[in-house]
C-alpha positions in Angstrom: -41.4 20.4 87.6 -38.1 18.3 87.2 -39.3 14.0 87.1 -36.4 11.8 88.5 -37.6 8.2 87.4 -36.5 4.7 88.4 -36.5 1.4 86.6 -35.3 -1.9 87.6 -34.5 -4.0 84.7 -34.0 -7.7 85.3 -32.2 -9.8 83.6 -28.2 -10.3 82.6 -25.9 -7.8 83.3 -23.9 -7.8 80.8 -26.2 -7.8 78.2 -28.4 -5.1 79.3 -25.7 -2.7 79.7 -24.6 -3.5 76.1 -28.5 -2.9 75.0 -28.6 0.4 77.4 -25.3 1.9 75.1 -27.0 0.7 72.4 -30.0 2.0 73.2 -28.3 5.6 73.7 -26.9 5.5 70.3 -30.1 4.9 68.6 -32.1 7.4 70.6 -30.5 9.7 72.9 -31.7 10.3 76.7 -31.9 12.3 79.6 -29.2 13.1 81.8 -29.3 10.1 84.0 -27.3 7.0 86.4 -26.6 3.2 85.5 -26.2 0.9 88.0 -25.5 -2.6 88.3 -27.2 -4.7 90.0 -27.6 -8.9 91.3 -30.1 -9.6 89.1 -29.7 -6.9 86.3 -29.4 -3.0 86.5 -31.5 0.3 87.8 -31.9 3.0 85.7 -32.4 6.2 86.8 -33.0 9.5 84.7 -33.4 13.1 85.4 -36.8 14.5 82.7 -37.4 18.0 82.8 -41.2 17.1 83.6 -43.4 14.1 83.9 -45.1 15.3 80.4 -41.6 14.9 78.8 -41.0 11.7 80.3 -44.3 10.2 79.2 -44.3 11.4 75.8 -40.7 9.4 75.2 -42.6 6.6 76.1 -45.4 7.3 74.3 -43.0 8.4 70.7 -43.2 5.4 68.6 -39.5 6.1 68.2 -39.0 4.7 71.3 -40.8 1.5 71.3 -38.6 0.7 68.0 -35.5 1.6 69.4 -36.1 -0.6 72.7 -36.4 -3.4 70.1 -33.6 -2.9 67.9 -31.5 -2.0 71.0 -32.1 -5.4 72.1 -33.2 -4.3 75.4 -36.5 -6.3 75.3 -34.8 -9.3 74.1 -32.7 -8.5 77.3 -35.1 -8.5 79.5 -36.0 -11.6 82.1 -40.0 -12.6 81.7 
């Protein structure tokens, strides 16, 4: 079964799109939305199942590219 997942990412704009395009250069997603937001943005992605979905999170290759993307630096604590 299909997994349609949500994130709200705060932080700058700006700079979190420019870590989100990065991000998709360095490791490819699903088919998914962008959306700007106040305070940051809300992602929104279309997984083929919640397995799929967790095991992205899970692949180590993820965790780097969030780092190297910037996206973490991005992101408001």
């Amino acid at each position: 079964m299909v997994c349609w997942a949500m994130l709200e990412l705060q932080g700058e704009t700006p700079a979190l799109m420019a870590a989100s395009e990065e991000l998709d250069r360095r490791l490819p997603a699903p088919e998914g939305l962008l959306a700007r937001i106040d305070d940051g943005v809300v992602l929104f992605q279309l997984w083929e199942s919640s397995a799929a979905r967790q095991r992205n999170a899970e692949d180590p290759a993820h965790a780097e590219a969030l780092t190297a993307s910037g996206m973490l630096a991005a992101l408001s604590r």
